[in-house]
C-alpha positions in Angstrom: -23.1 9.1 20.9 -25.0 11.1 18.2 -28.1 12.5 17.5 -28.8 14.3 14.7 -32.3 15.8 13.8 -33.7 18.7 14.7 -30.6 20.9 14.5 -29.3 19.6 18.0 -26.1 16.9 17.8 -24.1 15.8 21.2 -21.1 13.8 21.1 -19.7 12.8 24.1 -16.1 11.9 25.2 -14.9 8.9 27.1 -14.5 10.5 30.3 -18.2 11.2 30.5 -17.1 15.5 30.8 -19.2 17.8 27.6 -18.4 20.9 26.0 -21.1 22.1 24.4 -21.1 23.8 20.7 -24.3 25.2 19.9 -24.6 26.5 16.5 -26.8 26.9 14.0 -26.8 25.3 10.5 -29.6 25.7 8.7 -30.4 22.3 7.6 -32.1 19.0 9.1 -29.1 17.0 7.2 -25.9 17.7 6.7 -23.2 15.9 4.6 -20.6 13.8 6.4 -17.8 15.9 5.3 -18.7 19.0 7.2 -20.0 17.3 10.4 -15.7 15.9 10.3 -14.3 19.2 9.4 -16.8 20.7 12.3 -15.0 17.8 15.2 -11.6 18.6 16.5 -8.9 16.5 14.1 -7.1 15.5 17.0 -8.1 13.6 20.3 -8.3 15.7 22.8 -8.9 14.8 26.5 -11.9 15.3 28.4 -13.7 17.3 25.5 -17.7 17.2 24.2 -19.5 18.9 21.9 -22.8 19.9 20.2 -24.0 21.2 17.4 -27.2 23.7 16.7 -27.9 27.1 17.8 -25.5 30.1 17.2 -23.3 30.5 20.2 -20.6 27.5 21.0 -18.2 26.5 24.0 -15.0 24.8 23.8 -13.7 23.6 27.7 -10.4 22.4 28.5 -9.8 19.5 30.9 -7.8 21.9 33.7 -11.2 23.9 34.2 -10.3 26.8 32.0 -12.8 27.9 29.4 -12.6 29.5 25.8 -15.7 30.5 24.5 -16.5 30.5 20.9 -20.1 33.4 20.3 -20.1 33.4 16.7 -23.0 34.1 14.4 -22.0 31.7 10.9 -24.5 33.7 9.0 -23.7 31.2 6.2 -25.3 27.9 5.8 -21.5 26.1 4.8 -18.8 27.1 6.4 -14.9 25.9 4.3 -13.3 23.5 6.6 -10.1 25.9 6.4 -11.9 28.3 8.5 -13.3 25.9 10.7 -9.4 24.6 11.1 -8.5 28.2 11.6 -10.8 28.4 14.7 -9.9 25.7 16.1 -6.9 25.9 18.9 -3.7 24.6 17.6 -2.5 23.4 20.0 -4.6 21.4 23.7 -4.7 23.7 26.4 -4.0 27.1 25.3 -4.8 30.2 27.3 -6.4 31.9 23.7 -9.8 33.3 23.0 -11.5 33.5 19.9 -14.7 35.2 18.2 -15.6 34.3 14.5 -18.4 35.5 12.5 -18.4 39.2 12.7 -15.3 39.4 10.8 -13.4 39.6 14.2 -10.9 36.8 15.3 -7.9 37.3 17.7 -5.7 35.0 19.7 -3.0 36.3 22.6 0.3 34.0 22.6 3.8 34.7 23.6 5.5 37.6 21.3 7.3 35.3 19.1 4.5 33.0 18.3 5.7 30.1 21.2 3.1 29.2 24.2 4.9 30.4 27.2 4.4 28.5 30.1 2.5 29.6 32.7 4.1 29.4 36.6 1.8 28.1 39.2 1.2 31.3 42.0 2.9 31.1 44.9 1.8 32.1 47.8 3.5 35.4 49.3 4.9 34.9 52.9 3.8 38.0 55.5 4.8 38.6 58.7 1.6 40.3 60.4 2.4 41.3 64.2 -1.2 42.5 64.6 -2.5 39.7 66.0 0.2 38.5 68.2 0.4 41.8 69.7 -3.3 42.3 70.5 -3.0 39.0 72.4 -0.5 40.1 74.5 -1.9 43.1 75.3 -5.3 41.2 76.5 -3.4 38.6 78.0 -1.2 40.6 80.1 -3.8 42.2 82.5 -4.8 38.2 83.5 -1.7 36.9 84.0 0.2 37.3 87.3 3.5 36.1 86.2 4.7 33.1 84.2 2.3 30.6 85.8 -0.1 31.6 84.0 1.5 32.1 80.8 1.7 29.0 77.8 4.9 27.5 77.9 6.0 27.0 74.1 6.8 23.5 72.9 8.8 22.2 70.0 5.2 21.6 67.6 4.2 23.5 65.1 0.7 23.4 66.8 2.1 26.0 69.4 3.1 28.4 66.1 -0.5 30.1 67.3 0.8 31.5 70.9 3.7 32.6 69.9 3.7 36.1 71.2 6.4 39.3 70.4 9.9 39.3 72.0 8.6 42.2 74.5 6.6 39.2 76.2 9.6 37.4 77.3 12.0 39.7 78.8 13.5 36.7 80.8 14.5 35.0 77.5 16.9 36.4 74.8 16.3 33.6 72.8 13.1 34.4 71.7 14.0 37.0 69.8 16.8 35.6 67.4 15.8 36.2 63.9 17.2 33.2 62.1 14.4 32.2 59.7 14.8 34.0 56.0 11.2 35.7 55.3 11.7 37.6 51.9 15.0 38.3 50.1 14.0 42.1 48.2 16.0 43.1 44.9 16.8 46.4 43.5 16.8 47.3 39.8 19.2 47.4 38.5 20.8 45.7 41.1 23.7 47.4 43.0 24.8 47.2 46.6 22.7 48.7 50.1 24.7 50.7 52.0 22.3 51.8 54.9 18.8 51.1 55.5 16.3 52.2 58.7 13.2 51.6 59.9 10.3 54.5 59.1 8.8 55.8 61.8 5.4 54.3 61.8 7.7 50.9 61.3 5.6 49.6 58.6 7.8 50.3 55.9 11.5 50.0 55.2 14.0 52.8 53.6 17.1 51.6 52.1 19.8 53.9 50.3 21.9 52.4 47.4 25.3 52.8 45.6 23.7 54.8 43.0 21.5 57.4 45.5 18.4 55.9 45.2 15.7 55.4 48.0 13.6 52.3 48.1 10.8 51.8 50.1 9.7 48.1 51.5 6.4 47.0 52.6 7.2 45.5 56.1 4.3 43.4 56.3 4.4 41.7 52.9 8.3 42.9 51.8 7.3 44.0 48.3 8.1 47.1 46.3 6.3 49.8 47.5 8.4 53.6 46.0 11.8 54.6 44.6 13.4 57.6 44.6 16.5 59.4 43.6 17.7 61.3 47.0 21.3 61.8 46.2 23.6 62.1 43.3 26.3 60.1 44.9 25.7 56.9 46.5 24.1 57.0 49.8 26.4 56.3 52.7 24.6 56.8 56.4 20.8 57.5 57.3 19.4 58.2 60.9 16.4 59.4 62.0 15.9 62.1 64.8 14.6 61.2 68.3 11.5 62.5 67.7 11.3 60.7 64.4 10.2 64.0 62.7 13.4 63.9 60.7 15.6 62.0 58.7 19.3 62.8 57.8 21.0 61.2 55.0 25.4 61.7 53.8 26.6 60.5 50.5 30.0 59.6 49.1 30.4 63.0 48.1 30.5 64.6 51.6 26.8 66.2 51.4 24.4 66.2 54.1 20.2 66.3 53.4 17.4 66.7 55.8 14.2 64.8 54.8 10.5 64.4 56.6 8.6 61.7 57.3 7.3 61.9 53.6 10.6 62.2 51.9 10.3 65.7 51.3 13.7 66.9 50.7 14.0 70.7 52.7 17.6 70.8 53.0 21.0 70.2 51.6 24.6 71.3 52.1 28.2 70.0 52.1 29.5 69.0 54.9 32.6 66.8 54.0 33.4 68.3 50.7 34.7 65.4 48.6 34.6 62.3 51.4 32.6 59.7 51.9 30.6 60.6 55.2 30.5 57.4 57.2 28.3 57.6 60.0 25.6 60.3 61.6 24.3 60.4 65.2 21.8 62.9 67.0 22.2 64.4 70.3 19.7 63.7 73.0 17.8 66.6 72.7 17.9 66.6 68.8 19.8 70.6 68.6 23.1 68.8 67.3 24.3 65.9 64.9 27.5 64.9 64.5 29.4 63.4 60.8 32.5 61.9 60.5 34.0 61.0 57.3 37.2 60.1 55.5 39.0 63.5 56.2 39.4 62.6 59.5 37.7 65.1 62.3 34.1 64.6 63.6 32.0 67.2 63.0 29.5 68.8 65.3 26.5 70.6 63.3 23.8 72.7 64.5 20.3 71.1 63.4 18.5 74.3 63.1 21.0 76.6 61.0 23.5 73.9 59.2 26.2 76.0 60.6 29.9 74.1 62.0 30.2 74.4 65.5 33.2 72.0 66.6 35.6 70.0 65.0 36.8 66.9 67.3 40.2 66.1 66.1 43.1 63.2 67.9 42.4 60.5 65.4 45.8 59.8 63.6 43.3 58.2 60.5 40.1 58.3 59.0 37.4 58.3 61.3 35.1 55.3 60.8 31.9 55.9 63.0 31.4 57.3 65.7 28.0 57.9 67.9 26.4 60.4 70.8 25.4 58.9 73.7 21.9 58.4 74.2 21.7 60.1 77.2 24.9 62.3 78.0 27.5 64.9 76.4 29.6 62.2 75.3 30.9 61.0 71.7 31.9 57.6 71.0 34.6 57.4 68.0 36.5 54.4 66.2 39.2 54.9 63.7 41.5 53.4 60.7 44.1 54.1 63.6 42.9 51.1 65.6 41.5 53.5 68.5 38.4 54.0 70.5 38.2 57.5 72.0 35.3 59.1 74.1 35.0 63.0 73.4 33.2 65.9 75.4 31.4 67.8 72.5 32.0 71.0 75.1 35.1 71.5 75.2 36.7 69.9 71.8 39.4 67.2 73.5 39.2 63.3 74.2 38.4 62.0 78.2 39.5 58.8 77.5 41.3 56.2 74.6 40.9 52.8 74.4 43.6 50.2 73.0 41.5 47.3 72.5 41.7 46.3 68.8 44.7 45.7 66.4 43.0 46.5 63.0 40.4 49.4 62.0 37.4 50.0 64.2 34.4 49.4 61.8 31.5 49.9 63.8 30.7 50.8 67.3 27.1 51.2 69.2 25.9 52.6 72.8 24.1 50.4 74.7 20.5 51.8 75.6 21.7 52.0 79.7 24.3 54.5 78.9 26.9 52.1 80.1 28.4 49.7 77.4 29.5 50.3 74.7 29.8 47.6 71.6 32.5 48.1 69.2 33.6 45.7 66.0 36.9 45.2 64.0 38.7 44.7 61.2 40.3 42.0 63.2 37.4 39.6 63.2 36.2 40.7 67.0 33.5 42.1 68.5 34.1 43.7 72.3 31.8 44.8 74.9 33.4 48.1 76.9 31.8 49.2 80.1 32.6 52.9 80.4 31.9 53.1 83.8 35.2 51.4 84.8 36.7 51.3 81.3 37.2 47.6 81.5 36.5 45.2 78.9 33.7 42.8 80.0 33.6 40.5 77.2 35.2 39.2 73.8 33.1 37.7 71.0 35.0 35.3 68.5 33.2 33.9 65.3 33.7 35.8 62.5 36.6 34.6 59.9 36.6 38.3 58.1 35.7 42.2 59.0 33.4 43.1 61.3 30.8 45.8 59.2 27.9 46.2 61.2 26.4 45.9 64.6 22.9 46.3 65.8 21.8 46.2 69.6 18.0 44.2 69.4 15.6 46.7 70.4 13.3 45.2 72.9 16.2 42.4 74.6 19.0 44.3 76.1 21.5 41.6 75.8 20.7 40.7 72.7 22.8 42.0 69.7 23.5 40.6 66.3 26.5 41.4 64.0 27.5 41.6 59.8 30.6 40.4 58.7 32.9 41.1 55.4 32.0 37.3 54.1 28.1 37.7 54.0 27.3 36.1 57.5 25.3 37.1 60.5 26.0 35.9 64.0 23.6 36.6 66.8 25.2 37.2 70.5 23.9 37.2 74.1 26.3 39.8 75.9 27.0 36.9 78.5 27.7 34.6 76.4 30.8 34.4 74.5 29.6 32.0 72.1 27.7 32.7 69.2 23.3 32.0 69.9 22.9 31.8 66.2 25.4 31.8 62.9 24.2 32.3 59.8 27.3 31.4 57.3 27.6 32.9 53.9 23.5 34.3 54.0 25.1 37.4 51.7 27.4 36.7 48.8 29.4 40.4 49.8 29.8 42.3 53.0 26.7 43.2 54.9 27.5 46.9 55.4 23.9 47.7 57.9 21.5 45.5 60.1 18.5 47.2 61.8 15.9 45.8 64.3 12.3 46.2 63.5 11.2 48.3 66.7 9.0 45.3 68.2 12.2 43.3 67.2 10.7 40.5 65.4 11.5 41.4 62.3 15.7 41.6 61.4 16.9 43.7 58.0 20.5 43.0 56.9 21.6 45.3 53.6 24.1 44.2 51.7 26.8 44.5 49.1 25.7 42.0 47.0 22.8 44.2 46.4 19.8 42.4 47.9 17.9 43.1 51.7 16.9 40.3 53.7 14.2 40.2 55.6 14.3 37.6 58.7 12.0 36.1 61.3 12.3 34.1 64.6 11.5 30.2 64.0 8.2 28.8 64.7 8.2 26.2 67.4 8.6 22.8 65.9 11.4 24.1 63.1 14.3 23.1 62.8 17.7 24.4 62.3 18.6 22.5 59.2 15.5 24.5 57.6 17.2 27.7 57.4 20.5 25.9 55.5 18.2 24.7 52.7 16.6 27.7 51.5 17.5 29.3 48.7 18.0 32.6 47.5 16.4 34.1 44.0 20.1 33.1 42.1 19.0 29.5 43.0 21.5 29.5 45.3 21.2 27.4 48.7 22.5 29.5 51.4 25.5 29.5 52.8 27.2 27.9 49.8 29.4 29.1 47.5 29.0 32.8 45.0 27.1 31.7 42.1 24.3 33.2 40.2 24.4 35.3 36.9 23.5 39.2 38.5 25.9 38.3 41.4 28.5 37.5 39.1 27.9 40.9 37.2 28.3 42.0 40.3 31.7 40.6 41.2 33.1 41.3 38.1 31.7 45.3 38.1 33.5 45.2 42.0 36.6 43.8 40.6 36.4 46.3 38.1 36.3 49.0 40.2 38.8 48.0 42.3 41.6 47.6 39.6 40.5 50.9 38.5 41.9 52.2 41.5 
């Protein structure tokens, strides 16, 4: 409809929605031609306008606006530059401001309308309010009568408490559910990673020396640093948490604070990879071990040698202090497990469990077992007590690289494998609780527990961190084997992707090379 008189005009579209175009012309009449070169050419949806004042307002039919303030100043206006005004093409993000002499328009660099992706939300994994609960809850509640007994609905998601309120149930606390999958770049492998101290935020060291730190609430990008020239091979923190010691590929040890402020560096394996680093109970000592095969007792205070631990016939692959005792736990290329007094310099006891390299081992929190993994796809549990093996865990189809005792379960432990897949094991129990196949493209070379333990952190090879949850009652398994990674890639199929296959071919590379 149309109305043309006292400078005002409306025209309406079908679907009864107006824009309004208020400008100001001057006359009481005005010729046919210019009222058509005024209207849009083409029939766009949902669109309205008017005619008569001096500012005007062009709405699209998704809600977004673009408004037009122009002053014409001139009583004709040439239909070019009313064309030229006009949006080319419907439902472009542009804004636009004729009359002054001033006209701009923001597109893609090359001229082409970029499509613009819906937002997604961001998962986060909050423990906040789960943990206040539970620390309410547990004054009322004499046992578990009085607690909620979780059922398979999603409407029980709300009293799911942290894996510290069921001690009785090892189960609770398997991480199986991918949160957030965090990049690097450019994009090279993890070697290590650890948990800060106030366990908000994550510190991962890379192939290339860098430090990255993780939001562990939301799992973005928080810092990045360059700690070390070489690539960064082993991180642990004090007991005390007031310091953090890091060894590269090129044998060098650094002390860091809680604020990554670098105070101290030296060489400690000159021209080796160090492989592992462990504190002694009281925090005075640290041991290395690296490719040139003795372990290496260090004085915190003055960086000075104090021992060297030699019997290994091969590299040394880790090794860890007790968390209690004088005692050093060591596996080697040789296939041996030896226990060492730090005192006197000489093994107590060997153990012939394993017929390829020992990759990894890790003390139990009691003192008494003692967790070790192989390049001969097993993991074994050791009790030192009686040196007797309690327990062998089959599963993996490759190399054993990394083991992680859960930190609020004590028979809970999960473990990283050469192929890219996690396995989660109960220590009475020889069958895997949870196997996550092919989660990683390369090795996973370091898992680590988020101290409340319901957060899991695998670093791997193929140059991403994961971040994983427990499942929510009412999911189901099959949930977790349709997700897919940022290469588009559902998990636990097959390499693909463009970066990963950089990847591969930059490994391969390097491999031949040597």
């Amino acid at each position: 409809s149309m109305v043309a008189g006292g400078g005002d005009r409306e025209w309406r579209a079908s679907s009864g929605e107006r824009v309004q175009w208020l400008a100001w012309l001057g006359e009481r009449t005005q010729p046919r031609e210019r009222l058509a070169a005024m209207l849009p050419r083409k029939p766009y949806e949902k669109r309205s306008m008017v005619a008569g004042g001096g500012d005007r307002e062009w709405r699209a039919s998704s809600g977004e606006r673009v408004q037009w303030l122009a002053w014409l100043g001139e009583r004709t206006q040439p239909r070019e530059r009313l064309a030229a005004m006009l949006p080319r093409k419907p439902y472009e993000k542009r804004s636009m401001v004729a009359g002054g002499g001033d006209r701009g328009y923001k597109d893609g660099e090359d001229g082409s309308t970029a499509k613009r992706k819906p937002p997604q939300p961001r998962r986060t994994v909050d423990y906040s309010g789960p943990m206040l609960r539970y620390v309410v809850e547990r004054k009322y509640e004499r046992d578990l009568r009085d607690s909620i007994a979780l059922q398979p609905e999603r409407s029980y998601g709300r009293h799911l408490l942290p894996p510290v309120a069921y001690t009785g149930n090892s189960a609770t606390g398997v991480c199986a559910r991918l949160a957030h999958t965090s990049l690097n770049y450019p994009r090279v492998p993890i070697n290590s990673c650890s948990w800060m101290p106030d366990a908000h935020r994550l510190i991962t060291g890379s192939q290339t020396g860098l430090f990255t730190l993780w939001n562990g609430f939301s799992f973005t990008y928080e810092a990045m640093q360059q700690a070390h020239d070489r690539a960064v091979r082993a991180m642990v923190w004090s007991h005390n948490e007031k310091w953090l010691v890091t060894g590269d590929h090129g044998g060098a040890l650094k002390y860091w604070q809680p604020t990554l402020n670098n105070v101290k560096e030296f060489s400690a394996h000159e021209g080796t990879p160090i492989r592992q680093i462990s504190f002694a109970p009281s925090d005075r000592k640290f041991a290395s071990c690296a490719d040139d095969g003795p372990i290496k007792l260090w004085d915190f205070e003055t960086c000075k040698l104090e021992r060297r631990l030699q019997g290994h016939g091969w590299d040394v692959k880790c090794q860890q202090w007790h968390p209690s005792k004088a005692l050093i736990a060591s596996g080697s290329k040789d296939a041996l497990v030896k226990l060492w007094d730090p005192k006197s310099e000489r093994d107590v006891a060997t153990i012939h469990a394993h017929k390829a390299m020992v990759a990894q081992l890790k003390w139990h929190a009691n003192g008494h077992w003692l967790l070790t993994g192989s390049r001969d796809c097993l993991v074994k549990l050791f009790d030192i007590r009686t040196m007797r093996e309690l327990a062998v865990f089959k599963g993996h189809k490759k190399e054993v690289t990394a083991l992680a005792w859960h930190s609020t379960h004590p028979d809970l432990f999960v473990s990283g494998c050469y192929d890219g897949a996690i396995h989660h094991w109960h220590a009475s129990e020889s069958e895997a609780m949870s196997e996550l196949l092919g989660v990683h493209h390369l090795a996973v070379w370091a898992l680590a527990w988020h101290p409340i333990g319901h957060v899991l952190v695998s670093a791997s090879q193929d140059g991403s961190t994961k971040f994983w949850t427990r499942n929510r009652p009412g999911d189901l398994i099959a949930d977790r084997d349709d997700r897919r990674d940022p290469d588009g890639m559902r998990l636990g199929g097959s390499v693909g992707g463009g970066a990963v296959a950089a990847l591969l071919a930059a490994t391969a590379a390097a491999a031949a090379a040597l």
